[in-house]
MARBA-3410 file (N, C-alpha, C, O; in Angstrom, 1 decimal):
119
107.0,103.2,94.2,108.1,102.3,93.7,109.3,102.4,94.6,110.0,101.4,95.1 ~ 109.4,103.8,94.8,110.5,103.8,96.4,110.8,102.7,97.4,111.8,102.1,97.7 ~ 109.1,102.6,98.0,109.4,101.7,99.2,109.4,100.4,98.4,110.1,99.5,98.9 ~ 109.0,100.0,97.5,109.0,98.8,96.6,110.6,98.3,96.7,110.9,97.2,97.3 ~ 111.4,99.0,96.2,113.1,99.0,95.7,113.5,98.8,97.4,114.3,97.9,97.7
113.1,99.2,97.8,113.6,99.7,99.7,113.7,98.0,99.9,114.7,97.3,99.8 ~ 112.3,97.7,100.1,111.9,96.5,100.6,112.8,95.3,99.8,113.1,94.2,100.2 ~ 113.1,95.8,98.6,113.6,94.1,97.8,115.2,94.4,97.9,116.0,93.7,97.2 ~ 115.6,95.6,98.9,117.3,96.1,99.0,117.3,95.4,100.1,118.3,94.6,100.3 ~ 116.4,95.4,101.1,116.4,94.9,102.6,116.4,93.4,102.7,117.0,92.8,103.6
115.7,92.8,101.6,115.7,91.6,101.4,117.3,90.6,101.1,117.9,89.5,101.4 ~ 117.4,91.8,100.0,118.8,91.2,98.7,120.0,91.0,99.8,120.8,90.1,99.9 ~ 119.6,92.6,101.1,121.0,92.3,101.8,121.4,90.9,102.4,122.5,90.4,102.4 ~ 119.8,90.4,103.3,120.1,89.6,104.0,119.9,87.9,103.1,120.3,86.9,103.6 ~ 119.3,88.0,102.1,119.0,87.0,101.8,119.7,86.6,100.0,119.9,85.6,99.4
120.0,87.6,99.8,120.4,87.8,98.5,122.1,87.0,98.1,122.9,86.9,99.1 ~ 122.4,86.4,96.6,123.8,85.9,96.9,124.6,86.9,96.2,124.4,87.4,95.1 ~ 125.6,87.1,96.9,126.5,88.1,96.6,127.4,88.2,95.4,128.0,89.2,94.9 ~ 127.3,86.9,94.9,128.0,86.8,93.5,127.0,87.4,92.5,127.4,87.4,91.3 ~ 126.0,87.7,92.6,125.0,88.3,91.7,124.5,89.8,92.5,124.4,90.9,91.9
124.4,89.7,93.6,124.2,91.6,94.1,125.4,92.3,93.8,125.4,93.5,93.7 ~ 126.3,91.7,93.8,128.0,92.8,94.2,128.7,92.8,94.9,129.9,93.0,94.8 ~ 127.5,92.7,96.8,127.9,93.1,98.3,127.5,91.8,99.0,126.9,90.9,98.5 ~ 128.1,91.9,100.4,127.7,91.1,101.5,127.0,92.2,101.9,127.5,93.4,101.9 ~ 125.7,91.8,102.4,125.1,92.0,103.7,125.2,92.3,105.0,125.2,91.4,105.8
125.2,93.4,105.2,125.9,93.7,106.7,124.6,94.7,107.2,124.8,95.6,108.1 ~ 123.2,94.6,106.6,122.0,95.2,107.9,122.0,95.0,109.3,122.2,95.7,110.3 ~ 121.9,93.5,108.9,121.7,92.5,110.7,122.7,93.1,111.6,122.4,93.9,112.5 ~ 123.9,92.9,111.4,125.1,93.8,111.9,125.0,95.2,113.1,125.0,95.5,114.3 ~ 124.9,95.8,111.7,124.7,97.0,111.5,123.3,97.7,112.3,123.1,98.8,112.5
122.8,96.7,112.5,121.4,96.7,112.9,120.5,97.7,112.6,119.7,98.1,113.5 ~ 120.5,98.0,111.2,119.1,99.0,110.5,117.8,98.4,110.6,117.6,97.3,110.9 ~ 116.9,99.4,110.3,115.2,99.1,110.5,115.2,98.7,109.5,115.3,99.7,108.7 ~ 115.1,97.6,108.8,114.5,96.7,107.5,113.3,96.6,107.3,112.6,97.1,108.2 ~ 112.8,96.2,106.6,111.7,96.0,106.3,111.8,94.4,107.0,111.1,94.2,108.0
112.6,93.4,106.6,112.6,91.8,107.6,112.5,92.8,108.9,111.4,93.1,109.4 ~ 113.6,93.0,109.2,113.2,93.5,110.7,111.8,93.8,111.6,111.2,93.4,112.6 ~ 111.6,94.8,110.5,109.8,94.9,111.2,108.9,94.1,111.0,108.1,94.0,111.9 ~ 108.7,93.6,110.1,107.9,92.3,109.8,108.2,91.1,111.0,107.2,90.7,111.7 ~ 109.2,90.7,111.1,109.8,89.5,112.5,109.7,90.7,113.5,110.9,90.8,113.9
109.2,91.3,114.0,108.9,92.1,115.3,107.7,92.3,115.4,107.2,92.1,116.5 ~ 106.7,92.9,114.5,105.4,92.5,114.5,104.9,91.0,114.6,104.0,90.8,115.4 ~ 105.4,90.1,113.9,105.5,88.3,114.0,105.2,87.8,115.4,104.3,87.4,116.0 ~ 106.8,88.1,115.7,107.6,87.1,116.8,106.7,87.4,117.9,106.2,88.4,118.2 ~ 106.7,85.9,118.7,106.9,85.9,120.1,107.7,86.4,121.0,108.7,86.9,120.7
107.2,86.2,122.3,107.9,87.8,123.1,109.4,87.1,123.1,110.4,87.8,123.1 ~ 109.4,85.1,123.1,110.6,84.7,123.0,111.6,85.1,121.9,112.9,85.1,121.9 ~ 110.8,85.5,121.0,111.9,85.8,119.5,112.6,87.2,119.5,113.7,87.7,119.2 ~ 111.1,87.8,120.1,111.4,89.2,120.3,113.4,89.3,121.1,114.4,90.0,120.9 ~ 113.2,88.4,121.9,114.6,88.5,122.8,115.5,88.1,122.1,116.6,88.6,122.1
115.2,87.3,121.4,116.6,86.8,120.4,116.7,87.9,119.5,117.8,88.2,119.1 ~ 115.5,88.7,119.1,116.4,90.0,118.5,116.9,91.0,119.1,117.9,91.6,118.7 ~ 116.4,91.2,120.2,117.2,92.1,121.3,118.6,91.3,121.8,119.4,92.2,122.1 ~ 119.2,90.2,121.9,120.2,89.7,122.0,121.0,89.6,121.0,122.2,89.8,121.2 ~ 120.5,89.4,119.4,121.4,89.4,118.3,121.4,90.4,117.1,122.1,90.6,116.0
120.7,90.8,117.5,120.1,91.8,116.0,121.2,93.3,116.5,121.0,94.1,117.4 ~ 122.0,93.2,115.8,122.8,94.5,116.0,124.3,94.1,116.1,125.1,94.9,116.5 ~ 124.6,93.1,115.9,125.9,92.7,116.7,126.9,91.9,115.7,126.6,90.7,115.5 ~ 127.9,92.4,115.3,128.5,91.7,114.3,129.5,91.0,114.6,130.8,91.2,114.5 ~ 128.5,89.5,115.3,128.8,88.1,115.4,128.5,87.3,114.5,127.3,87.5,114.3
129.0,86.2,113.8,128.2,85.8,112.8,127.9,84.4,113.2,128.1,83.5,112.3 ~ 127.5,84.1,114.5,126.2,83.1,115.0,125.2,84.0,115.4,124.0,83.6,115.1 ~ 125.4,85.0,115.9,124.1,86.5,116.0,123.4,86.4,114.9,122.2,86.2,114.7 ~ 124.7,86.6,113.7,123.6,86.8,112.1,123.1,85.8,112.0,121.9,85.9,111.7 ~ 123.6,84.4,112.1,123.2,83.5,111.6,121.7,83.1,112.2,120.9,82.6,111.5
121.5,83.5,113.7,120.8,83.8,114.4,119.3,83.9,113.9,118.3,83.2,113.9 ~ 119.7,85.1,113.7,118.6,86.2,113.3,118.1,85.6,112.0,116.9,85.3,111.9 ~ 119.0,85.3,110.9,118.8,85.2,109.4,117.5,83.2,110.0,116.4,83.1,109.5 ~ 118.1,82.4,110.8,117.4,81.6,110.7,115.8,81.7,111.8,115.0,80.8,111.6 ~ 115.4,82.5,112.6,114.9,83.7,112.7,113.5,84.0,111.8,112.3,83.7,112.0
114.0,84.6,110.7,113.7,85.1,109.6,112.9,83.8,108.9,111.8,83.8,108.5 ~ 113.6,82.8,108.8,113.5,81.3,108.3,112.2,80.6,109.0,111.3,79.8,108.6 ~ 112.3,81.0,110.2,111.0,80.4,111.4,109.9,81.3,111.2,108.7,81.1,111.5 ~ 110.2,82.4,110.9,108.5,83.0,110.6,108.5,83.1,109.5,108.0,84.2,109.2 ~ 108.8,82.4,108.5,108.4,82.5,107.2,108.8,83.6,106.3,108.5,83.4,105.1
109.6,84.7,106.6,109.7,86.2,105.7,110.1,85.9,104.6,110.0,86.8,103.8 ~ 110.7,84.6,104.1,110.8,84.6,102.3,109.8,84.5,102.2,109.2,85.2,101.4 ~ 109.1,83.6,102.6,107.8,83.5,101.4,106.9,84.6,101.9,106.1,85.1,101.1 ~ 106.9,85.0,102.8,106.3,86.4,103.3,106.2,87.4,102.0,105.3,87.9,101.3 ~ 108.0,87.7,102.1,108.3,88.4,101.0,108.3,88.8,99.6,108.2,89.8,99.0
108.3,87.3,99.2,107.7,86.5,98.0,106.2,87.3,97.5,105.8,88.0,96.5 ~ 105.8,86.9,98.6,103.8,87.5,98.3,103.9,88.8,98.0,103.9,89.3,96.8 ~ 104.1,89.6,99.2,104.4,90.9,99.3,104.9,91.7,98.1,104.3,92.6,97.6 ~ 106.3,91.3,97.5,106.5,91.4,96.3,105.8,91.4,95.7,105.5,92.6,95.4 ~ 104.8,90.4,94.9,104.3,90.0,94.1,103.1,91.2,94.2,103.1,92.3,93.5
102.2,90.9,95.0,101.1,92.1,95.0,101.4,93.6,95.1,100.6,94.5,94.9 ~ 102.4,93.7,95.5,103.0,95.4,95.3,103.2,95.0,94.0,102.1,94.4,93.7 ~ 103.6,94.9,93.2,103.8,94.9,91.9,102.6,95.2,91.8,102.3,96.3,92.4 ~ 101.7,94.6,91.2,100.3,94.2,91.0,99.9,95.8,91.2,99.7,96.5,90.3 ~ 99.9,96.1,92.6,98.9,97.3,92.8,99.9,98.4,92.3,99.4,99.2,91.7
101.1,98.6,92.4,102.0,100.1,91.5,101.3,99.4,90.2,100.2,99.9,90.0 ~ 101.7,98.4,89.2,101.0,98.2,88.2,99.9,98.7,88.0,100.0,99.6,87.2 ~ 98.7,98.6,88.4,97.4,98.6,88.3,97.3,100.6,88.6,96.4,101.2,88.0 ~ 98.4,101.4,89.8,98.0,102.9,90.1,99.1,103.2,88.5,98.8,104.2,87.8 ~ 99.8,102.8,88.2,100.5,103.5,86.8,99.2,103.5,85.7,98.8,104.5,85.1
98.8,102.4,85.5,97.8,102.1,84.5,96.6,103.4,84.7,95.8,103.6,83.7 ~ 96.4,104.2,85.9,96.2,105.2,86.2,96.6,106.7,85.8,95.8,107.6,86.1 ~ 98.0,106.9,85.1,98.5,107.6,85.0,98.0,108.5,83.8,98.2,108.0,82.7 ~ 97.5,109.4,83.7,97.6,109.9,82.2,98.6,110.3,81.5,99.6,110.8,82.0 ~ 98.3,109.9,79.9,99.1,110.2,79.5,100.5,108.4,78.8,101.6,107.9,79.2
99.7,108.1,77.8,100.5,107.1,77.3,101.7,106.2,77.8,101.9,105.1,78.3 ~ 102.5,107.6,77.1,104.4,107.6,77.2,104.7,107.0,78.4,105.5,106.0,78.6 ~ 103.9,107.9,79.5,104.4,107.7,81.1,104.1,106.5,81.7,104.7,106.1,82.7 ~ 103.0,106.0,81.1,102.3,104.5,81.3,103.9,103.6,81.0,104.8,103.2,81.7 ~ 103.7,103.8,79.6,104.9,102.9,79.3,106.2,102.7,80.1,106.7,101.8,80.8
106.5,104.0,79.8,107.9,104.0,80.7,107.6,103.7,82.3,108.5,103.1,82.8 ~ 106.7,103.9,83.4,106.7,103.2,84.4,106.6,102.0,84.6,107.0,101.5,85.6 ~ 105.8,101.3,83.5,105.6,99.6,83.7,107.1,99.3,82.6,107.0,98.2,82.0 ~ 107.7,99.7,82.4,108.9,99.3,82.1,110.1,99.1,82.7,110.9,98.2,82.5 ~ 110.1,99.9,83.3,110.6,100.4,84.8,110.5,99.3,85.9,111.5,98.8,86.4
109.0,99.0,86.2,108.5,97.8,87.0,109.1,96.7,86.6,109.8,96.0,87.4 ~ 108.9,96.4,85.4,109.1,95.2,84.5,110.8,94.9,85.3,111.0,93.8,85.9 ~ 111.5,95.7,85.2,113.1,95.6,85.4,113.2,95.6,86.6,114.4,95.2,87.0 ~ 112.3,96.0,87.8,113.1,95.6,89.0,112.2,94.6,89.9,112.4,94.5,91.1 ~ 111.0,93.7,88.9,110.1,93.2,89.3,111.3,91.9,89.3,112.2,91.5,88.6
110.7,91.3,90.9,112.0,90.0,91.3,113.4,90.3,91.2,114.1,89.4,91.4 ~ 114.2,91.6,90.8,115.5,91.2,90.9,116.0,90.9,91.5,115.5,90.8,92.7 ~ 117.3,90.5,91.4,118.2,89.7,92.5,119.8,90.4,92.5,120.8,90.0,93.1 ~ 119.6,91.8,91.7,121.3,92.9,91.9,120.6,93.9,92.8,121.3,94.8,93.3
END
């Protein structure tokens, strides 16, 4: 569930609207290992590759904009989208594994609440 929450924080930052998370987004910037980040580096062409080596780190906001459209050209929302969706699916399916009732419940409730959020 960890890297689950990781993955949909990395998303919220860059893709997320701030009037509903709380924050602006400052990964790209900042230039942390995201989960977008590695997905668009496994992706990209060796040309994209350089546009992240040119903008990915750098708090210019045609760099961000950059990168975020980037992100847009290899697809990583709907990437993410999926991704989401079947991680659900399979933590679902290893809880349903769990012995013991209560703990069932309370993990797929748990799920339930951070399955698609957008805070």
């Amino acid at each position: 569930m960890n890297y689950y929450v990781q993955m949909q924080d990395d998303f919220l930052d860059c893709f997320g609207d701030p009037e509903v998370t709380g924050k602006i987004g400052t990964d790209i910037q900042d230039g942390k290992c995201t989960w977008l980040a590695v997905v668009c580096l496994q992706r990209a062409t060796s040309a994209q590759k350089e546009i992240m080596r040119e903008c990915y780190g750098k708090n210019d906001p045609e760099a961000i904009a950059r990168i975020k459209q980037l992100y847009d050209e290899l697809s990583l929302p709907n990437t993410y989208a999926t991704y989401e969706e079947d991680s659900c699916n399979v933590i679902k399916k290893q809880i349903q594994q769990i012995p013991g009732r209560i703990h069932v419940e309370i993990y797929l409730k748990i799920m339930n609440q951070i399955y698609r959020r957008e805070w």
